[in-house]
N, C-alpha and C positions, 0 to 999 in steps of 0.2 A: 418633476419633469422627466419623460422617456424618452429623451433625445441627449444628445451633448446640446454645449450652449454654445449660440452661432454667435462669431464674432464679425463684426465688420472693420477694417483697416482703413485708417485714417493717413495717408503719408504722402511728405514733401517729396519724397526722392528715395530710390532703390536701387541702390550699387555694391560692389563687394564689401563687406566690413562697415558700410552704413548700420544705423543703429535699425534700420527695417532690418538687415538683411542681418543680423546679431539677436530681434526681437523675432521677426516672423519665419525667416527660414524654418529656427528650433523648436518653431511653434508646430509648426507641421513635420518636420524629419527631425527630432533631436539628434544633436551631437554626441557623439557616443560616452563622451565620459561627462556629460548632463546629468545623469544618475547619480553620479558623487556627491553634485550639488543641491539633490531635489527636483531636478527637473529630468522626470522620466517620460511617461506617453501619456501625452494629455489626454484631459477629460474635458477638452472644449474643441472646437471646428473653427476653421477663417474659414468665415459664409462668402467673402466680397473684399473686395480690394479696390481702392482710390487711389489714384498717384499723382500729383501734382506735374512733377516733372518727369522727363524722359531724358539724359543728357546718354552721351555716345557709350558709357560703360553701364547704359542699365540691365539689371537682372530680375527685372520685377514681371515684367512681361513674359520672359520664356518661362517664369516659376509658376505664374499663374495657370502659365496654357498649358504645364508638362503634370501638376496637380488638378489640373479641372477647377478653379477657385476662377471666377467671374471676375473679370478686371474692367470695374465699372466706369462709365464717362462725367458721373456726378457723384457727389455724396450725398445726394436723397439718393441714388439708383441705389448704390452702396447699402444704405442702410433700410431701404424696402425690400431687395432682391426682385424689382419689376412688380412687385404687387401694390396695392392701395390700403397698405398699413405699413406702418414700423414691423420689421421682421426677423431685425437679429435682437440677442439677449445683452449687447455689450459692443462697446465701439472702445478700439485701440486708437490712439491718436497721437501720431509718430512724427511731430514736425520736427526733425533734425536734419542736417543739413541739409546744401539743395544751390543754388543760386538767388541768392537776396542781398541785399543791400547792410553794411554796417553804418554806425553810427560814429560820430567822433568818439562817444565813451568806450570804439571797440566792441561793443555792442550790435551781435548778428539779428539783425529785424526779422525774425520766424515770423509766421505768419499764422501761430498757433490760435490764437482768439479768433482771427478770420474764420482758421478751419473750424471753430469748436461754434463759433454762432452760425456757419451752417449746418451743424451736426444739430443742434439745437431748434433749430428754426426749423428741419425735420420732425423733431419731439414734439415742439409747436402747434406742428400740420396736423399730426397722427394724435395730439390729445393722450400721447404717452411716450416717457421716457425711462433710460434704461442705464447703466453704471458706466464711464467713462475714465481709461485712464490715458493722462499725460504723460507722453516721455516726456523727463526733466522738468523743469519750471515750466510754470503753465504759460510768463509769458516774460521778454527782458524788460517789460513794462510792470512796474509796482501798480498801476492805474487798471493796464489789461489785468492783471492779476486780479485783483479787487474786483474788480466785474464781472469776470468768470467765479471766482466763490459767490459771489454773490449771485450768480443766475443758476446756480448749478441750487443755491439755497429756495431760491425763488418757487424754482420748478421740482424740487423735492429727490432730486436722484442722487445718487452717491458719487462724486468726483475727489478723485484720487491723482498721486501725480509726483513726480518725485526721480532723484539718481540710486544709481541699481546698488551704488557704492554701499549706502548703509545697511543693507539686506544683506553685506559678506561681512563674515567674523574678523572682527578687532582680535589680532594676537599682541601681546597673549591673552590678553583679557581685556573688557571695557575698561576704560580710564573713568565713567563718572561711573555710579550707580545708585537705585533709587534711595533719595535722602541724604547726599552727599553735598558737601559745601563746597566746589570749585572755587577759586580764585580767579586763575591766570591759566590762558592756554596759550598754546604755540603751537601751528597748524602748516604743513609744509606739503606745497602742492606743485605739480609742475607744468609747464608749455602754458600755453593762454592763458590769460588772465582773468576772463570770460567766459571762457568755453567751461576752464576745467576751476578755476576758481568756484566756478557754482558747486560743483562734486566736493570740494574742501567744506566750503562754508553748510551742507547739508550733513556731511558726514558730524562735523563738529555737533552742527545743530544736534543732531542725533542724540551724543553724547549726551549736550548741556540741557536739555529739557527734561534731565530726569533729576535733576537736581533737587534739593528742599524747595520748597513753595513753588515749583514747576518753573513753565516762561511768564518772565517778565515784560518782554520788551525789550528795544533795544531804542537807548537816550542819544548815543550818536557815534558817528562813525569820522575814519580819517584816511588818507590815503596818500602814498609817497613811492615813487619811483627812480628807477634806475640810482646814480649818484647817492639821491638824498634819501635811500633807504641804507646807506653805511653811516651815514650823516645819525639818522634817527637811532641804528643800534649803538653807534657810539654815545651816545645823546642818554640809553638805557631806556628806549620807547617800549622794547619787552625784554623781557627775561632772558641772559644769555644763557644760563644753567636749562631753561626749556627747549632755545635753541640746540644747544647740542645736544640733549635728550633727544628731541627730536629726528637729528639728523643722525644718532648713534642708531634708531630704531628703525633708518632708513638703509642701515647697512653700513654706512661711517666709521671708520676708525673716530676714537675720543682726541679731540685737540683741532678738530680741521675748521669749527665754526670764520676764524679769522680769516684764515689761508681763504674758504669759500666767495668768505662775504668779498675779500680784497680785489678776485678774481671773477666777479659777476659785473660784465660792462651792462648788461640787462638787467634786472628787478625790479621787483615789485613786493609791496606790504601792504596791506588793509587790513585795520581795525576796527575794532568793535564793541565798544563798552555797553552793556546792558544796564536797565535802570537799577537792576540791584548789587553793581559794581563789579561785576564780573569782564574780565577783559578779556578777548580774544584777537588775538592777530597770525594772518595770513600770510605765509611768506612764499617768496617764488623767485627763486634764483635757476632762470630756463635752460643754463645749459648743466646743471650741477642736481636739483632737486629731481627727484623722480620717485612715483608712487605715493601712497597717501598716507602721512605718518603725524600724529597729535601726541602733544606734551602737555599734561594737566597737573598745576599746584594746586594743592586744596587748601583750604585755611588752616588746616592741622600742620601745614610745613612738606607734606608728604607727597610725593610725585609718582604721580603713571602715567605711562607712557603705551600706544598702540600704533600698528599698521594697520592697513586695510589687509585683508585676507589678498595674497598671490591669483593673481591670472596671468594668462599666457598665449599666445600664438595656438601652443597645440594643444588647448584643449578651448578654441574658439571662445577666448573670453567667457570664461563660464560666471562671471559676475552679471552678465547677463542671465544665463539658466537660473540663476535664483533670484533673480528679479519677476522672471517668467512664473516662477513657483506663489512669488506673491500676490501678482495679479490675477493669478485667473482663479487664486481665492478669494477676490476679491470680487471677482465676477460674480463666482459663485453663492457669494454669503450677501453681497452688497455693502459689508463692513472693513470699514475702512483699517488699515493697518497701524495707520497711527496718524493726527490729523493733516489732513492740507493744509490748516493753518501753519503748518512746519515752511511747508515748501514754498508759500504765499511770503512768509514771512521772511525767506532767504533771499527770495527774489527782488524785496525791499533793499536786503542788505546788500546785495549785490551790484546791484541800480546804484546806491547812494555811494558806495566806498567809489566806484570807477568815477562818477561826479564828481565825489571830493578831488580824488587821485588827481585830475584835470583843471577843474575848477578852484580850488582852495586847498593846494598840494601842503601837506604838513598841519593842515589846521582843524579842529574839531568840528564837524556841522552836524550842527542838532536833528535831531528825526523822530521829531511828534509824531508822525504818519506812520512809524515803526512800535510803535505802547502796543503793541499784539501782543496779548495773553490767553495761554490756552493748557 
């Protein structure tokens, strides 16, 4: 190809520090210490831009009109550019926040499947389709999940999709690595349960699929809040030794696990046992936990521990810049970085623990629907 690769923009909403304006800003001007990260001057184009909403702090409209970047009324306009074919090489598809409705699970109703089976139903028209990625999970439906892999299968194009978290360096080093026996993790994440719970449970994922015999599955999940997550660690629902590994790699002086847990009138835990006995649980203590830090026992006795790699204000979230660095290889090759069935399969676990949490607080519920092996 003698062109850059034109992208089309898919998005709910564009306001300061939105995950548009974190994704697509740096796509067109990167941020200047972007470079550090791998994201220097692209070698792709935003051909077009969609925007769902327009609330009173948007920046989507002056960015289009001050780049020249068409700021379309549909997404067929979007991804034809007024012509009567498909016209760009790759659609970004950015449903993060915006004004939509939650569910009792706490659960913000994106409207991502919507947008992706119009994106879709353009492929449809035009008798050709082109590589698609999703911010974060593709939907907080295990069902919309399912049915997006499955049409992106159907129709043969490469859909990709995922948090930016696992694309930044685990220091100091990965806790699994490939052909290792995990046991028991302890995973500490912070604010929503929801929102940012999914970035815990993907980063883990991350980890645990590199494991001996890959993914297995996952047999069932449990979930406990506020009160009866001191109830459960006292109980010895996980490892207190990963717990404060954990939270020592969060920055913690050693000894505070107790003091924390005593003083968290909020949290939250969810579990996750896999079918080949591997347990993982999430923990979230919102005014105390912050950043993303995993504790891993292996069957040998032996423990590692990691953080997510540092971001910051001033240098614009650059876990985003290397999320940018992934995709638009992705664009480029059509080959996926590692599968969707990762992210499909979070979005199961995620779905199911906040159910439990609500539904059957403290009790094991089986998830046949979760036997995803890949």
């Amino acid at each position: 190809m003698d062109r850059p690769l034109r992208i089309a923009v898919v998005a709910t909403v564009w306001f300061p520090l939105s995950h548009a304006d974190v994704i697509v800003t740096r796509w067109v001007t990167p941020y200047i210490t972007d470079g550090e990260f791998g994201w220097k001057k692209p070698a792709s184009s935003i051909a077009s831009v969609f925007i769902e909403q327009f609330p009173a702090n948007d920046i989507g409209r002056a960015f289009c009109q001050k780049h020249c970047i068409p700021l379309c009324e549909s997404i067929e306009a979007a991804l034809t550019l007024g012509k009567d074919t498909l016209a760009v090489d790759a659609v970004l598809l950015i449903g993060e926040h915006g004004d939509y409705p939650h569910n009792r699970y706490l659960q913000k109703l994106y409207p991502r499947k919507r947008l992706f089976d119009a994106i879709v139903a353009v492929f449809r028209k035009y008798g050709r389709a082109v590589p698609v990625f999703n911010d974060k999970h593709l939907s907080w439906s295990f069902e919309e999940s399912a049915a997006m892999v499955a049409t992106a299968a159907e129709l043969g194009f490469p859909l990709y999709a995922g948090s930016s978290l696992p694309h930044c360096i685990s220091l100091p080093e990965e806790p699994v690595k490939g052909g290792d026996t995990p046991a028991e993790v302890v995973a500490l994440f912070a604010e929503h349960p929801e929102h940012y719970g999914y970035h815990s449970m993907e980063v883990v994922q991350a980890h645990l699929e590199r494991r001996k015999g890959g993914e297995t599955g996952v047999r069932a999940v449990r979930g406990f809040r506020d009160g009866n997550v001191r109830t459960a660690y006292a109980a010895g629902a996980f490892s207190p030794e990963l717990f404060e590994e954990a939270l020592q790699r969060a920055g913690y002086p050693a000894g505070q696990a107790e003091f924390l847990m005593d003083r968290s009138e909020v949290a939250w835990l969810f579990q996750v046992e896999y079918r080949d006995g591997v347990r993982a649980s999430y923990l979230n203590l919102p005014r105390f936990t912050r950043g993303w830090t995993t504790a891993v026992r292996h069957r040998s006795g032996e423990i590692r521990s990691c953080r997510v790699e540092d971001g910051s204000y001033y240098n614009f979230f650059m876990n985003f810049a290397r999320l940018n660095a992934v995709v638009e290889r992705f664009f480029q090759t059509g080959e996926v970085p590692n599968s969707v069935l990762r992210t499909h399969l979070v979005a199961g676990m995620l779905e199911s623990a906040l159910q439990a949490s609500f539904d059957n607080e403290g009790r094991w519920v089986e998830t046949p629907h979760l036997g995803i092996c890949y």
